[in-house]
BAFI-348083 format. One record per residue (C-alpha): z, y, x. Coordinates in steps of 0.02 Angstrom, whole numbers, padded with zeros to 5 digits, always signed. Example, Ala and Ser with C-alpha at 12.3 -4.5 7.8 and 13.67 -1.06 7.14 Angstrom:
<nodes>
<<+00390,-00225,+00615>>
<<+00357,-00053,+00684>>
</nodes>
This chain:
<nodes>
<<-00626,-01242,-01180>>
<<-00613,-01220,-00995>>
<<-00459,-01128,-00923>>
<<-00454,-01005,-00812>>
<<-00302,-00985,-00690>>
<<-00282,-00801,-00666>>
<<-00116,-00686,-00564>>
<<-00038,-00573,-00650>>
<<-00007,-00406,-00546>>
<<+00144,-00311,-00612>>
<<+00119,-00135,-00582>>
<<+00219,+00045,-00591>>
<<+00055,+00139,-00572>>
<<+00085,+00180,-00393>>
<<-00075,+00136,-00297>>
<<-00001,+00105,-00151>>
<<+00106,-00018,-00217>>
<<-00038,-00104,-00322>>
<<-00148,-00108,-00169>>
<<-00039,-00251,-00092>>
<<-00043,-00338,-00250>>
<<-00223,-00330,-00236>>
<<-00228,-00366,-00051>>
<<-00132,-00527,-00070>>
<<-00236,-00591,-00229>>
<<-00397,-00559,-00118>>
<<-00324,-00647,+00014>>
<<-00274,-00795,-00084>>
<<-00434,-00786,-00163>>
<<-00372,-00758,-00339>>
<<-00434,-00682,-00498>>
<<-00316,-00543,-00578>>
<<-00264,-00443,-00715>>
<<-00138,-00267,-00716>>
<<-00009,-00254,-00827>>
<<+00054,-00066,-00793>>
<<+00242,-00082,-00841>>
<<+00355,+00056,-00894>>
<<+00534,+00070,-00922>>
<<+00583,+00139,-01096>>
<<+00693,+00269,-00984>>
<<+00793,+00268,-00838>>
<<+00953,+00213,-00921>>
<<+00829,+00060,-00958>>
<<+00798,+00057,-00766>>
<<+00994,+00053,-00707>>
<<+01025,-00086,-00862>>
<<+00911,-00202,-00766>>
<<+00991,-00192,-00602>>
<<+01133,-00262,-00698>>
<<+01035,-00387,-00806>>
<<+00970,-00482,-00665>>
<<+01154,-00482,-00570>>
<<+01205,-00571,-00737>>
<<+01043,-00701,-00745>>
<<+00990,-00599,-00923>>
<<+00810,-00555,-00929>>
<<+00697,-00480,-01081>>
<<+00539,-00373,-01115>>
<<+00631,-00282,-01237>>
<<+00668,-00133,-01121>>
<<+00507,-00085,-01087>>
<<+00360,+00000,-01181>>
<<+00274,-00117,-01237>>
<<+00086,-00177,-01222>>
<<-00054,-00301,-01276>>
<<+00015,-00439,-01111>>
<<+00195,-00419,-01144>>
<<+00177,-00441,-01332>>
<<+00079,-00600,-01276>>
<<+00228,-00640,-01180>>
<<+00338,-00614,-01287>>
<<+00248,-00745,-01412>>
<<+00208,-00862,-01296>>
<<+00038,-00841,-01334>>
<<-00036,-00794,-01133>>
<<-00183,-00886,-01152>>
<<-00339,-00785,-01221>>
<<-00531,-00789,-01208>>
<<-00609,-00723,-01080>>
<<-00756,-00611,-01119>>
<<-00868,-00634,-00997>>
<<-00852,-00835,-00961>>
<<-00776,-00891,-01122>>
<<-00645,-00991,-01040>>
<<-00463,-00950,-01066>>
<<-00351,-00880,-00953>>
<<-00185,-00917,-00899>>
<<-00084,-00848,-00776>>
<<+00020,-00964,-00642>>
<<+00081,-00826,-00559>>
<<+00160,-00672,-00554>>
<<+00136,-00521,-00411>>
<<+00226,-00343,-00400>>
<<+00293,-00213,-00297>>
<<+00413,-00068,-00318>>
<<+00559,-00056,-00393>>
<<+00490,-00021,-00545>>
<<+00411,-00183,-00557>>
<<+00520,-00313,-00508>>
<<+00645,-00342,-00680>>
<<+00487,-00347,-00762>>
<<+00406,-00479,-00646>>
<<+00558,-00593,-00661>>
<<+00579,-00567,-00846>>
<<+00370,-00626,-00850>>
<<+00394,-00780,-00709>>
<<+00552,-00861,-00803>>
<<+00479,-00812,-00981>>
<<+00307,-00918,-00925>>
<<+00382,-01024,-00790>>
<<+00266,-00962,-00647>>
<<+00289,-00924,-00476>>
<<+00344,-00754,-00445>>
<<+00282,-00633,-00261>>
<<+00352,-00498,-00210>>
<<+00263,-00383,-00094>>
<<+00401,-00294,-00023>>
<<+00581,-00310,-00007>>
<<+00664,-00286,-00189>>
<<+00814,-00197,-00164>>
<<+00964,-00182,-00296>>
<<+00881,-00352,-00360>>
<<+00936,-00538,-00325>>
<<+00807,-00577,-00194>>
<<+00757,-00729,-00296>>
<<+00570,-00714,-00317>>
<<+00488,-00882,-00263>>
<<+00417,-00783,-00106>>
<<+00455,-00610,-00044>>
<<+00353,-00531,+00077>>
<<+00468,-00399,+00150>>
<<+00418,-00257,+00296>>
<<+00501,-00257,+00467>>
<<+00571,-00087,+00455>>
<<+00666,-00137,+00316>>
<<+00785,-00260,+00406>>
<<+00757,-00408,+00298>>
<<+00875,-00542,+00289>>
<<+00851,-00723,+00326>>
<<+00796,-00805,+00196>>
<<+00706,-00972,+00161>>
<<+00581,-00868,+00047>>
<<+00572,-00727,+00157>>
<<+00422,-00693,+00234>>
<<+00441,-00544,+00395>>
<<+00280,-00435,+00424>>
<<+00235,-00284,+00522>>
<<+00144,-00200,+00384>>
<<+00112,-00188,+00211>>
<<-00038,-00318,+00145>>
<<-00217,-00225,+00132>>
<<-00382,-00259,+00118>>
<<-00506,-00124,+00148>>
<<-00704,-00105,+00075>>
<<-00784,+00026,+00135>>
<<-00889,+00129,-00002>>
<<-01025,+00212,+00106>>
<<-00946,+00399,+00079>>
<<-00970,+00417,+00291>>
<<-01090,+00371,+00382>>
<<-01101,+00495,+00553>>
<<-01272,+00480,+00662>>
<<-01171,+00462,+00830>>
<<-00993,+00444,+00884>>
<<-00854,+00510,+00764>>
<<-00682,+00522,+00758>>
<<-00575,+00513,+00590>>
<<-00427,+00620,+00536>>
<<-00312,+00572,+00367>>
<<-00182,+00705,+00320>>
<<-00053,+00654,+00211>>
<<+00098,+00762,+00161>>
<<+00273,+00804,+00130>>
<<+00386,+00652,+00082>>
<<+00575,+00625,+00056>>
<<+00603,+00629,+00250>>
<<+00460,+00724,+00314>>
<<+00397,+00895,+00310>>
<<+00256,+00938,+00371>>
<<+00237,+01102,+00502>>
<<+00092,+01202,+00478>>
<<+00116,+01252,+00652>>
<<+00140,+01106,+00730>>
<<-00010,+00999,+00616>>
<<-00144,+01156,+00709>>
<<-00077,+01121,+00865>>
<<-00141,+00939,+00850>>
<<-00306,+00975,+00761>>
<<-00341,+01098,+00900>>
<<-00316,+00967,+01051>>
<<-00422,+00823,+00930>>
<<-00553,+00963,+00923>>
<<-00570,+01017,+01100>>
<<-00554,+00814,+01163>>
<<-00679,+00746,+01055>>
<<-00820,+00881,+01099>>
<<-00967,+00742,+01103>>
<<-00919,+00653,+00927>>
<<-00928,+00701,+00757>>
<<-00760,+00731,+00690>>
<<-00725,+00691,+00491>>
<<-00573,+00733,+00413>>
<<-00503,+00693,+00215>>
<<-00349,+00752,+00137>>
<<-00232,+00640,+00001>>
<<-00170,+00676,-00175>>
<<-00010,+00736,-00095>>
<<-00079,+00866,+00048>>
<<-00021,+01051,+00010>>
<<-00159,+01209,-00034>>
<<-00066,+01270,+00116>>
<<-00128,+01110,+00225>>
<<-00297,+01117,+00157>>
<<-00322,+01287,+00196>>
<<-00307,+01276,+00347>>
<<-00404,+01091,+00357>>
<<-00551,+01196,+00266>>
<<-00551,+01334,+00412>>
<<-00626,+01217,+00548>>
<<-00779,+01157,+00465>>
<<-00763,+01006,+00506>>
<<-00929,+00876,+00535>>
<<-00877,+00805,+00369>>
<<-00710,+00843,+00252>>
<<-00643,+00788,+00093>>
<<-00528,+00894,-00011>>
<<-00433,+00802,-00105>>
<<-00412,+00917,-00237>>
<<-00580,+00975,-00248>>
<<-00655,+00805,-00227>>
<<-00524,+00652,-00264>>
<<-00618,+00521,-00181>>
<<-00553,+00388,-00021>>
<<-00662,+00370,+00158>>
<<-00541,+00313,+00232>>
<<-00608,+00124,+00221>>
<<-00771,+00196,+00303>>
<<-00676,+00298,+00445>>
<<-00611,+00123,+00469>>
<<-00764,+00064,+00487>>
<<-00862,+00177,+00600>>
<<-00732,+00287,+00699>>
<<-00677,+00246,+00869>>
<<-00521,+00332,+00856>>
<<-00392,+00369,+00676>>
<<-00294,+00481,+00672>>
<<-00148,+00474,+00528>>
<<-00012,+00571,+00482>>
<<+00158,+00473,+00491>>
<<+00211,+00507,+00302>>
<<+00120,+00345,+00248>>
<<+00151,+00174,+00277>>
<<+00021,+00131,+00157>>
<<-00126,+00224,+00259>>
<<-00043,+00175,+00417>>
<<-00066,-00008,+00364>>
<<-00240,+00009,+00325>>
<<-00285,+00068,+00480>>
<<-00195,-00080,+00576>>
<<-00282,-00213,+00468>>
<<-00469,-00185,+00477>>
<<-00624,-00118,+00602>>
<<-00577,-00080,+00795>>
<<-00543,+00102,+00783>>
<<-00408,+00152,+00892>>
<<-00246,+00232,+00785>>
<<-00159,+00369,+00812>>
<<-00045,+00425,+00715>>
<<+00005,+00632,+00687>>
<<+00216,+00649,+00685>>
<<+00272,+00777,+00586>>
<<+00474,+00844,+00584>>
<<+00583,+00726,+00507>>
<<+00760,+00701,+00473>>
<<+00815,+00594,+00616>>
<<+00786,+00378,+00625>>
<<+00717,+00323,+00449>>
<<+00628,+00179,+00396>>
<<+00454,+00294,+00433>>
<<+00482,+00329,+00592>>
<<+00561,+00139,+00610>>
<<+00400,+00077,+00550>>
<<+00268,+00162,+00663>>
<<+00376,+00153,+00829>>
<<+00391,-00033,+00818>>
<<+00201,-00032,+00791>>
<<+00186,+00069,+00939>>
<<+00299,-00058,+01038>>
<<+00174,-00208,+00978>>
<<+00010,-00120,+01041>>
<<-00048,-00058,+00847>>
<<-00053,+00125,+00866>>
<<+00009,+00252,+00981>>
<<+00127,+00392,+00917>>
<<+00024,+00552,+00982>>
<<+00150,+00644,+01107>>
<<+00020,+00753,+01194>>
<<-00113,+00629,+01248>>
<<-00200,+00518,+01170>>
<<-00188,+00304,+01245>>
<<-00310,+00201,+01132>>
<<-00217,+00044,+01055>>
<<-00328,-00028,+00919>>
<<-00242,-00203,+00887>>
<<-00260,-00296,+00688>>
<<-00141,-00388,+00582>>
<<-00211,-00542,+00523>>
<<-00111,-00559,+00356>>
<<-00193,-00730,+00322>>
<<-00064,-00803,+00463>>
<<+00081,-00755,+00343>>
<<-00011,-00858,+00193>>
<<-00010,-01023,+00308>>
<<+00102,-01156,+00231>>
<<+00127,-01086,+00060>>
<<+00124,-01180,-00089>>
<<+00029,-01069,-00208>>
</nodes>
């Protein structure tokens, strides 16, 4: 029987840390599957900070699942459904720091590769390659790859398509070092409003957006809107691909990245009030600095520049 060479993406049910999973298997051109990981509890979740100081790594402190019980027995390989060929995974893909104990417990336990898709702190930064954001501060390491964003890969779904020029608005909300100003956020919608007269203007909220925020979003009858709460869907892939100009709100590095790595829209991203330098306002300012988006202050400057993420793939021995 034929066997087929899958990744396995280790994931803590986040989706904007299984997105870059995703991103990088698309861009290595690899078949997946998801194992969703859990700890049993937290006291689970501190004991494997220590585990992997010590070099000790087991399954046994999670809840476990069909994959990890296949682990477990060293019995990975299955039929696939579809082609009837067996898979196998060669390599193992996570991020969060939910997921990478149970990564390194998989990669030793099959002796694959392991990728990290962001900078695993508290853990031994032994993966076999760690992809690791700027605004983190990285260290120098052999298997450290630096990058500007976090991977993506964006498909539009046909949710927008305007009849003339448009302009696309994404409103996050409150984080650990934001907060956003109800105030402040009118302000901006009011200037985007009166500057973009000619265009259509679309506008979608996210899962974490406040009634509060919506309300108001819902008051300007906008060209086209999406309320997340009403209607839990995701244009932003086609704002991406048929606005000029994005605006974001900075309490996402996830939508942030998006924007940066697909179409030619221009970016602009929304500050809110934060809690002095953090690795948010780290992030977009040194994005700023390398032409990717302009921090709104007022005025609007069009900077539309793309990460390639393939270039950061080159030389790898996957």
């Amino acid at each position: 029987m034929e066997e087929l060479k899958k990744a396995l993406i280790v994931s803590d049910g986040k989706k904007g840390h299984l997105n870059q999973s995703i991103a990088f298997c698309f861009y290595i051109d690899k078949e997946y599957d998801i194992l969703e990981i859990k700890f049993k509890n937290k006291f689970f979740k501190l004991l494997s900070y220590m585990l992997d100081k010590v070099g000790l790594y087991t399954i046994l402190i999670f809840i476990q699942n069909e994959i990890l019980k296949r682990v477990q027995n060293d019995s990975v390989c299955r039929p696939e459904p579809v082609s009837g060929s067996r898979v196998k995974y060669d390599l193992v893909v996570c991020a969060g720091s939910g997921t990478y104990y149970a990564a390194k417990t998989v990669a030793k336990k099959l002796g694959i590769k392991s990728i990290s898709m962001m900078l695993p702190r508290g853990y031994k930064y032994d993966f076999d390659v760690i992809f690791a954001q700027t605004h983190d501060n990285p260290p120098r390491h052999s298997n450290i790859i630096e990058i500007p964003a976090n991977f993506s890969h964006i498909k539009p779904l046909g949710l927008y398509k305007p009849n003339k020029r448009s302009i696309g608005i994404v409103i996050g909300g409150n984080n650990s070092v934001f907060k956003m100003d109800v105030k402040r956020l009118k302000e901006q919608l009011d200037f985007i409003i009166s500057h973009y007269k000619d265009h259509k203007i679309a506008i979608t909220t996210s899962p974490r957006t406040s009634i509060e925020i919506e309300e108001l979003c819902k008051n300007y009858k906008f060209d086209y809107e999406v309320i997340y709460s009403e209607n839990p869907i995701n244009p932003i892939p086609d704002f991406l691909e048929n606005c000029e100009t994005i605006f974001i709100t900075s309490d996402s590095t996830s939508m942030i990245s998006e924007a940066i790595s697909y179409g030619k829209s221009n970016v602009v991203v929304l500050p809110f009030v934060n809690k002095g330098t953090n690795k948010f306002t780290s992030f977009i300012s040194k994005l700023e600095t390398d032409g990717y988006l302009h921090i709104f202050d007022g005025k609007i400057i069009n900077k539309n520049k793309k990460i390639d993420f393939t270039q950061y793939l080159k030389g790898l021995d996957l």
